[in-house]
C-alpha positions in Angstrom: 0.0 0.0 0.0 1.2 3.6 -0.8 0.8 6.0 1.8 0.2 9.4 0.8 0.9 12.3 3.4 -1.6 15.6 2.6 -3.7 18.6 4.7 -7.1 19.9 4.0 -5.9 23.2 3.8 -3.0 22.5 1.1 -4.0 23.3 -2.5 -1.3 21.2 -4.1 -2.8 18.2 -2.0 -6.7 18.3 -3.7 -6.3 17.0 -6.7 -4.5 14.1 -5.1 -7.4 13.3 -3.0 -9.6 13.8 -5.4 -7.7 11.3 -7.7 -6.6 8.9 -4.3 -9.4 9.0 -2.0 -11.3 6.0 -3.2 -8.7 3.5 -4.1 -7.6 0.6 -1.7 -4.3 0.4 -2.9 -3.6 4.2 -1.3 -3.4 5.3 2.3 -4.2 8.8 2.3 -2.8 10.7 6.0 -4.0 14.3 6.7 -1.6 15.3 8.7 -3.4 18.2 10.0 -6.3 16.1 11.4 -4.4 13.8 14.2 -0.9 15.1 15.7 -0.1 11.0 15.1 -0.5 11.6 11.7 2.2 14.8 12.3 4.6 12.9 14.0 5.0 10.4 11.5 5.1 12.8 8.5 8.0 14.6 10.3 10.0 11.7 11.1 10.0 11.0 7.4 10.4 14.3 6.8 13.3 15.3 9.1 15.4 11.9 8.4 14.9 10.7 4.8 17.2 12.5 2.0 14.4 12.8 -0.4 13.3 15.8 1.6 17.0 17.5 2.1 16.0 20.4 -0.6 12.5 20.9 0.4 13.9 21.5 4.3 16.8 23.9 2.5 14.3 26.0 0.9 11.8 25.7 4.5 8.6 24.3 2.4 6.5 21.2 4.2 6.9 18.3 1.2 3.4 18.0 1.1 1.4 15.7 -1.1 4.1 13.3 -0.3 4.0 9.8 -1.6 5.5 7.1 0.3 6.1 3.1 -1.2 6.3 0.0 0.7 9.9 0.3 0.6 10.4 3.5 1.9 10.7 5.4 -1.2 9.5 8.7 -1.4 8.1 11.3 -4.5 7.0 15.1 -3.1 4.9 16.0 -6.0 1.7 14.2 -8.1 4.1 15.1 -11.2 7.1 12.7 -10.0 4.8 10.5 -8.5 3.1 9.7 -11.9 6.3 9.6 -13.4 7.2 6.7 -11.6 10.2 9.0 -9.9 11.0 8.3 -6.3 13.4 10.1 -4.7 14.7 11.6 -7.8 14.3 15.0 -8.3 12.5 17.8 -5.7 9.8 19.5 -7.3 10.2 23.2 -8.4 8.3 26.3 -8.2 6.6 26.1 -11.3 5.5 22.3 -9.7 3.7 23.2 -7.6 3.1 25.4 -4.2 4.9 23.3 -2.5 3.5 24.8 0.9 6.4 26.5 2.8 6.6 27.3 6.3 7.4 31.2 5.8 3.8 31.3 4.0 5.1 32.2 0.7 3.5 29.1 -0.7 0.4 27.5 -0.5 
């Protein structure tokens, strides 16, 4: 199963629900909706090297997408692509919802 890490209140993270919600074969985790659900997005986040450029430029890595075995893609572009941890998504991307509020 493929977990996929998004919040309510991140633009870049609707379509993905809308294209995810209803399929077995996806877990999606709103991180804003248990502090669990938190936790485990920022242990991922803070550790896995995927993420090095998004916590460089201080964005969240949200819609995240998260394989079986631990690979990661942080955008419905690489994700589609087949790219896991290859590649950080740019501005023109996406949002990419930052934690000084200049995206999203």
């Amino acid at each position: 199963m493929i977990k996929i890490y998004v919040m309510e209140s991140c633009p870049d993270c609707t379509e993905v629900k809308a294209l995810y919600s209803n399929q077995p074969e996806y877990e999606l985790i709103d991180i804003g909706r248990q502090a669990r659900n938190l936790k485990e997005f920022l242990a991922l986040r803070d550790h896995h090297p995927a993420f090095e450029k998004v916590r460089e430029r201080g964005n969240i890595g949200i819609p995240c997408f998260v394989r079986e075995d631990g690979s990661v893609a942080i955008s419905l572009k690489h994700f589609d692509a087949g790219r896991f941890t290859e590649g950080i998504p740019t501005a023109s991307e996406g949002a990419s919802c930052s934690l000084d509020g200049t995206g999203c």
